[in-house]
N, C-alpha and C positions, 0 to 999 in steps of 0.2 A: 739600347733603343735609339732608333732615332729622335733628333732632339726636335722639341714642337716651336717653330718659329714665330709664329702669324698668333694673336688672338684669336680669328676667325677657325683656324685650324683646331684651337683648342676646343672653344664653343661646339665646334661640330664632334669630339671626341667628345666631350662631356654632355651632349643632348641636350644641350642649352642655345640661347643667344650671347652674343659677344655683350650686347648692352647690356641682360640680366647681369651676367658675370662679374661686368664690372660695379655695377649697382650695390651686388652683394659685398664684394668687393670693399667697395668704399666707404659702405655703412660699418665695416668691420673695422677700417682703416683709423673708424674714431671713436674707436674702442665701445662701439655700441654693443651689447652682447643678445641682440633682438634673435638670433641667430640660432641661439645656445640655451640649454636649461639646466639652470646648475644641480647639482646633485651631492651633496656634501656624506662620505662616509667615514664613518666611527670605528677603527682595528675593533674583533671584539678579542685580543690578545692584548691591546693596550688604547684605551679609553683615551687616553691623552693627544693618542696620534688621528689626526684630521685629513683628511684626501678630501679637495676639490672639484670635481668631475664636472668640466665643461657636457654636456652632453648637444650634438648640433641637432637641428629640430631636421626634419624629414628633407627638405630642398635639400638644406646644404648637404646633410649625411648622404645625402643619393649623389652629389657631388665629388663628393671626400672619397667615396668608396669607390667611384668612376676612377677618379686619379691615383687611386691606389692601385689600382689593376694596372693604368696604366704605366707609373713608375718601378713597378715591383719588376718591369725587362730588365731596370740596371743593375748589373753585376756588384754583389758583394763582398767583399774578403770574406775568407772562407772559416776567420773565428768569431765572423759573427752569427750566434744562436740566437737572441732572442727578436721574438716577431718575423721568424723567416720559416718559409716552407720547408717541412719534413726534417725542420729543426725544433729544438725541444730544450727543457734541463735535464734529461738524461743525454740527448748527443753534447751539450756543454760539458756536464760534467763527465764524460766519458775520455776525455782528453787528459785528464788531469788525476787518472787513475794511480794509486803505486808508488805517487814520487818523495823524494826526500821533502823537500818543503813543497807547501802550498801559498800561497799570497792572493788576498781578495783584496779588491779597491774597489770602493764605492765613489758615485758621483752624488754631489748635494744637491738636492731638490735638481732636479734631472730635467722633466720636462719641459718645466717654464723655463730651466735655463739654458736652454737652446735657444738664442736670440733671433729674430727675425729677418735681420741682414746675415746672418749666420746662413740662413735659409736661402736667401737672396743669392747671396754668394757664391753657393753649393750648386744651383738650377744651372747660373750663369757657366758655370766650369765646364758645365755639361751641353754649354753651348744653347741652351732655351736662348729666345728671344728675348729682350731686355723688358716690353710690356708683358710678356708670358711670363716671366719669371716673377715680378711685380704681382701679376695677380693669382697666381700660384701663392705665392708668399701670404697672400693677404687670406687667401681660400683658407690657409692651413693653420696660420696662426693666431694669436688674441693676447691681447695686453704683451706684446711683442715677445712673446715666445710659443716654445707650443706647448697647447694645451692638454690637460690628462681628461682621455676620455673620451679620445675621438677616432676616428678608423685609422686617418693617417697620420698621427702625431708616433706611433713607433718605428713605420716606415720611414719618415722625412728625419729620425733621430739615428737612425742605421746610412741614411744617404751620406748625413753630414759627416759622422764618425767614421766613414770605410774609408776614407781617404786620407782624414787629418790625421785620425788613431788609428786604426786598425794596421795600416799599411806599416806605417813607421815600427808598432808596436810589436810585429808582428815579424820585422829585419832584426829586429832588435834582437829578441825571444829566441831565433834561428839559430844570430851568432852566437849564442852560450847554449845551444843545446836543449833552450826551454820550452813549455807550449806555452800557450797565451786562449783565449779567450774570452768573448764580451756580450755578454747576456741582458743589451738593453744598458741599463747603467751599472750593471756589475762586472768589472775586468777580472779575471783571476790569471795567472802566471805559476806555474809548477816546472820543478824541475830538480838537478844537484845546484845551482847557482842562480835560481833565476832574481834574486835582489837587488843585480844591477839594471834591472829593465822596469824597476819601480819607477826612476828620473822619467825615464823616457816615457812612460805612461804619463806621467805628473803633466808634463812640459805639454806633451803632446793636447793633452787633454785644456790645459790653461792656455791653449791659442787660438781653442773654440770658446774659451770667454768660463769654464765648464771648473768647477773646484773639486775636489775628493776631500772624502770623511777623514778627519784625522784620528792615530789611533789613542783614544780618549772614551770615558767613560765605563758601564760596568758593560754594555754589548756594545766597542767597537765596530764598527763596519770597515775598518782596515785593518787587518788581519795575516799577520805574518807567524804558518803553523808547520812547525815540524811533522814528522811520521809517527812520532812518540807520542801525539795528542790528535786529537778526532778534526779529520779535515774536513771541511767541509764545501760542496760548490754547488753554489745554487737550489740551495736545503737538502741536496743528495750529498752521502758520506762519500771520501774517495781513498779510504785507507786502502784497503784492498783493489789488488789486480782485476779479480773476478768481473767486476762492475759495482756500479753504485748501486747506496740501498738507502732507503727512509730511515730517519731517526727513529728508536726507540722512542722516542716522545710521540711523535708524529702519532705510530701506530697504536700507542696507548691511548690517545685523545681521539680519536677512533671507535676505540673499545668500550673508553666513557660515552662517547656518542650512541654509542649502539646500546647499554646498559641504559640510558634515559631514555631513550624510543621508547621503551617498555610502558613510559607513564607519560606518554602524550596523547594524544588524540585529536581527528579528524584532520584540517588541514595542514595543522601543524605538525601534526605525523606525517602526514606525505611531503611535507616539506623538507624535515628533518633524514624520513628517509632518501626523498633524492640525496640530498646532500652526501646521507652517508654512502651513499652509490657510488657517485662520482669519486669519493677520499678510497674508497676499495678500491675502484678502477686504477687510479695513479701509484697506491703501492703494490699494484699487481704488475706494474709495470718493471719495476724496480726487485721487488720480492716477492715471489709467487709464491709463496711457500708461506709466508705471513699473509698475504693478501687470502688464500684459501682458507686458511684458520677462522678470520675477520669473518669473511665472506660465511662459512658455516656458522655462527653467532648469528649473524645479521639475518639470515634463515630461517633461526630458530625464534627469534623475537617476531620477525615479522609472521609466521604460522603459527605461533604459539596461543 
C-alpha cells in the first residue's frame, strides 16, 4: 500500500479529526486505559491459566478496525497463517503433512511482548510518516505493547514478524529442503533435516525483543517430534499425507458435550448447543466422516 504521510491524511482515512486522534492518542500515551474494558478469562481446560482481554470501547474499536482494513494491503510472507485471509489452521497445518520430523516453537507471552517501538519501527520501514507512525503506535498499543483482545493487535504482530521472521525463517527452511510456518505465535518447521533452522528461528525472533518456550515441563510448547509419535500443528494431527485430522480427544469431548445437552435446559441448552455447532463445524472440516457421526448424535438429543 501506499504509505500515509500527513496526520491530516490519516484522520481523513479514519473518519476522524487530526486533533481527536491525537487526543486519544495521548491519553493512551500515559498508559490511561479510559479507552479499554478489561475482560479477564479463566481456560476451562486449565483454571490456572489467566488471559487479559484489553477490549477497546466503541470510538477507538471503530478506529482499530478502520486501520486494519487499511494495513491488511501490506504483503505478507506466505508462511504466515494466522489472522490472515483465507488462511486457517488447517492451510497451516497442511504444509507440514507426511514429514520425518516436525518442530513447534512457541513465543512467551506473545502479545504484550511486541514492544511499542517494535511497532514504531515497523510503520517507519514502510515509510509512514514519522507523526503517523507515533500515532498509529499509540492507536494500537497499551502498557507498550500490544494488547490481547483488540482487532489490530494480530495484524500489527504479523506486520512486525513478515520481515524480521518470517523472511529470514523462511531462506533458512528453503536451503535444507524444509517448510516452515507461523500461526501468530506458533512457528513450526518439518521436514528430513529441519533442526538446523531452530538458531535461526531463535535469533530471528530475539531481535524483536520476542523469547520462545523452552522445552521444560510435562506439556512443552517446544516440541521436537518424529513420524514415530503423533505430530501435531496447530491442534490438527500431520502424520498422514491425506491431510490433517482432529485429535481423538478433541472429538470425544464433543461427544461428552453432546451426551450432557441431554440434561440442560432453556438458555443454557441453546448455549451449550451453539457451542456444540460450531465444535461439529470445525471437525467437519478436517474429518467429515467423524463430524457426520457427531453431527447424527447431536440430532438425536436435540429431537429427542
Amino acid at each position: 500500500m501506499k504509505p500515509i504521510l500527513s496526520v491530516n491524511d490519516l484522520a481523513y482515512r479514519l473518519g476522524t479529526s487530526p486533533a481527536r486522534l491525537r487526543e486519544i492518542a495521548c491519553e493512551i500515551d500515559k498508559d490511561r486505559e479510559i479507552h479499554y474494558r478489561l475482560k479477564i478469562e479463566i481456560s476451562k481446560k486449565n483454571p490456572a491459566k489467566i488471559r487479559h482481554l484489553w477490549v477497546p470501547k466503541p470510538e477507538l474499536k471503530a478506529i482499530q478496525s478502520r486501520l486494519r482494513r487499511l494495513l491488511q494491503a501490506i504483503p505478507l510472507d506466505p508462511s504466515a497463517h494466522g489472522a490472515v485471509p483465507e488462511r486457517s489452521p488447517r492451510t497451516n497445518a497442511s504444509r507440514h503433512l507426511g514429514k520425518k520430523w516436525v518442530i513447534n516453537i512457541d513465543v512467551r507471552d506473545f502479545f504484550p511482548s511486541v514492544r511499542h517501538y517494535v511497532v514504531r519501527d515497523m510503520l517507519r520501514h514502510y515509510r509512514f510518516g514519522r507523526d503517523v507512525a507515533w500515532l498509529i503506535t499509540r492507536l494500537v498499543t497499551l502498557r507498550a505493547g500490544l494488547p490481547q483482545g483488540t482487532p489490530t493487535s494480530p495484524l500489527f504482530a504479523n506486520l512486525v514478524l513478515t520481515q524480521a521472521v518470517d523472511v529470514p525463517v523462511s531462506e533458512a527452511a528453503c536451503s535444507v529442503g524444509a517448510e516452515n510456518t507461523r500461526f501468530l505465535d506458533d512457528v513450526a518447521l518439518s521436514g528430513d533435516r529441519p533442526h538446523g533452522v531452530i538458531n535461526v528461528t531463535a535469533r530471528a525472533l530475539s531481535g524483536q525483543r520476542l523469547k520462545i518456550w523452552r522445552p521444560k515441563g510435562p506439556k512443552p510448547k517446544f516440541k521436537v517430534i518424529p513420524n514415530s509419535a503423533r505430530q501435531e500443528v496447530t491442534g490438527l494431527i500431520v502424520n498422514s499425507k491425506s491431510g490433517p485430522s482432529v485429535p481423538r480427544e478433541y472429538r470425544d469431548r464433543v461427544r461428552a458435550a453432546i451426551h450432557q445437552l441431554r440434561f440442560l435446559h432453556g438458555q443454557e441448552r441453546d448455549r451449550g448447543a451453539r457451542s456444540i455447532a460450531g465444535r461439529i463445524a470445525y471437525v467437519r472440516q478436517n474429518n467429515p466422516g467423524a463430524a457426520k457421526r457427531l453431527q447424527r448424535q447431536f440430532d438425536e438429543v436435540l429431537n429427542g
